[in-house]
C-alpha positions, -999 to +999 in steps of 0.1 A: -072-265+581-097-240+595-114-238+560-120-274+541-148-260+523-126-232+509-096-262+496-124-282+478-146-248+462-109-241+450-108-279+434-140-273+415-136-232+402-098-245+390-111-275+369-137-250+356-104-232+343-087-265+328-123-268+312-119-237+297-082-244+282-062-216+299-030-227+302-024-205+332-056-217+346-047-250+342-011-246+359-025-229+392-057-255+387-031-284+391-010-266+421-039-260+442-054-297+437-022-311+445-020-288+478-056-299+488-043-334+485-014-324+507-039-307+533-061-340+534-030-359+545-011-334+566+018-329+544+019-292+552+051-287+538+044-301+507+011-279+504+027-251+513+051-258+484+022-262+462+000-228+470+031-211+463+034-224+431-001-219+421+004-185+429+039-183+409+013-197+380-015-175+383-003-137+404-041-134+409-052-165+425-071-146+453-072-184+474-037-197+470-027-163+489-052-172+518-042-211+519-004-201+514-008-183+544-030-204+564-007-231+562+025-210+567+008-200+603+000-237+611+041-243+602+054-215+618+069-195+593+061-160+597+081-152+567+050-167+550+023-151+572+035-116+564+037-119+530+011-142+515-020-132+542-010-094+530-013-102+492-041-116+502-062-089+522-048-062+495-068-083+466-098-097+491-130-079+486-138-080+521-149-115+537-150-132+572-116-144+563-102-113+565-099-114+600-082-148+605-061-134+581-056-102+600-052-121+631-025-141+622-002-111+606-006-095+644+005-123+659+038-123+634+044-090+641+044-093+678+076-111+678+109-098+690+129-084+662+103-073+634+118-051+610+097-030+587+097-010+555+078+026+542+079+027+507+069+056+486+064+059+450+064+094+423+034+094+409+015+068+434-006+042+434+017+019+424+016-017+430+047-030+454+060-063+454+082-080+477+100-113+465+072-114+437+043-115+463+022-083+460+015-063+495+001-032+485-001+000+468+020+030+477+024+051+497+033+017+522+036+032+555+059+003+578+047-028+566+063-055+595+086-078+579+112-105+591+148-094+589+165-103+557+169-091+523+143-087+495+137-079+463+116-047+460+093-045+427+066-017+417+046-021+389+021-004+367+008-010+334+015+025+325+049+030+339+086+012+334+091-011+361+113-008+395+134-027+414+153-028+441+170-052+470+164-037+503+177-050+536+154-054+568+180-049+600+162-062+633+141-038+649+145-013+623+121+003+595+137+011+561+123+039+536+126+037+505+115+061+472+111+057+435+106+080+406+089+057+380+092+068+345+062+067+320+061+043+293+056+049+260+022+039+248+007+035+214-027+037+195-037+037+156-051+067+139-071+057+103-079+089+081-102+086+054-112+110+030-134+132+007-124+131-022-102+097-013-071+108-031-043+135-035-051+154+001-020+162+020-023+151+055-007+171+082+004+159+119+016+186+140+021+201+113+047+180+099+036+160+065+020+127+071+014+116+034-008+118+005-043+103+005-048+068+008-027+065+038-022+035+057-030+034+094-004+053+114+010+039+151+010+068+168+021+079+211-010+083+231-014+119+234-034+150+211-026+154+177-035+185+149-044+172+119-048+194+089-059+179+056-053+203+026-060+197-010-056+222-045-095+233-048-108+222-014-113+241+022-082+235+045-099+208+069-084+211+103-094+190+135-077+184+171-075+145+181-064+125+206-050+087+204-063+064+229-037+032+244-040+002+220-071+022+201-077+031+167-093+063+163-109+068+124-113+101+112-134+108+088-133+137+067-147+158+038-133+186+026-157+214+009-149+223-028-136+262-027-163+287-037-147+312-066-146+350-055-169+370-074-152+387-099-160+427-100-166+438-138-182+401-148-206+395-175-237+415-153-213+443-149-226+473-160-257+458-170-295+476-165-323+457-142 
């Protein structure tokens, strides 16, 4: 392999992980020791089998993408080159073996029959997978791909995922868009009091309980919260809840001040 020193700085950073009891660390750790092993004695086959799952064991093992596609080049199997060297250059942070890895995609695509696919995504930025391998973010203007079928993911921690099977004819490029729909998302709101008890809590409006209330699981968006009690000033606030956050409000509501009363005891009275 071009890159020994990369295979056995792998070795060391993944028994780091095992040290540190991650189960998925300890998964990919194991995969990518087994496919330096399998570089050491030219197995390429069986190290290509074992980058890819290292990968399937950890989505952002950064290495197994490069070494999946190093050895993919060195067996031929452009399938491989495509995919793996692209996950890899979409999560490298820019280093000489960018180019290798550029390189060896230009040499895949040069070969008769590349199809190729556009994919575009409502809202964008959206990370697209193809066959569980990531290759970019949309907009994906004609990524070269072999001819076959695939299995068309995009994912986003805020929105539902997508997927589709798309077909890659020979010589063609396919397009492809996607609405994605927004997931609900949740945070906690905590409302505490002054005086702690008997104020009616408001959301929107809409009664929320009597005070103590427990925490409430609310969607992540802005809220109206109006906090009224028999004697007090009507306390009234705009919020908003934050994803997987608790926002604690904290309140105190001033005691009414009595009108003054025309005709009271001073009425009428001399200075």
């Amino acid at each position: 392999m071009n890159h020994p020193g990369r295979l056995s700085w792998i070795v060391v950073v993944f028994l780091l992980g095992l040290v540190l009891g991650r189960a998925e660390a300890q998964d990919s750790g194991a995969a990518m020791q087994r496919g330096a092993k399998y570089v050491r004695a030219r197995n390429y086959p069986k190290a290509l089998e074992a980058f890819l799952e290292a990968i399937k064991a950890d989505p952002a093992q950064l290495d197994a993408y490069y070494n999946a596609g190093t050895i993919a080049q060195k067996l031929g199997r452009c399938l491989y080159v495509l995919m793996y060297y692209r996950g890899f250059l979409y999560m490298s942070p820019g280093t000489a073996d960018d180019k290798t890895a550029r390189d060896d995609i230009a040499k895949c695509e040069a070969k008769p029959g590349i199809g190729g696919l556009s994919v575009k995504s409502e809202p964008p930025a959206i990370e697209a997978y193809l066959d569980g391998v990531v290759v970019g973010r949309t907009p994906i203007t004609e990524v070269k791909l072999l001819p076959g079928t695939y299995r068309l993911e995009l994912k986003h921690p805020d929105y539902i995922e997508t997927s589709e099977e798309v077909v890659i004819a020979t010589g063609e490029t396919r397009e492809t868009s996607r609405t994605l729909e927004h997931k609900l998302l949740y945070g906690e709101l905590e409302i505490r009091t002054v005086p702690a008890e008997g104020v009616q809590v408001y959301l929107d409006d809409k009664p929320a309980g009597t005070t103590p209330v427990q925490k409430m699981r609310l969607e992540t968006r802005k809220y109206l919260i109006r906090l009224e009690k028999s004697g007090f000033e009507t306390w009234i606030r705009n919020v908003v809840i934050g994803r997987d956050r608790t926002l604690t409000v904290n309140a105190t509501l001033e005691v009414t001040v009595p009108p003054e009363i025309p005709g009271g005891p001073d009425a009428g009275t001399k200075k």
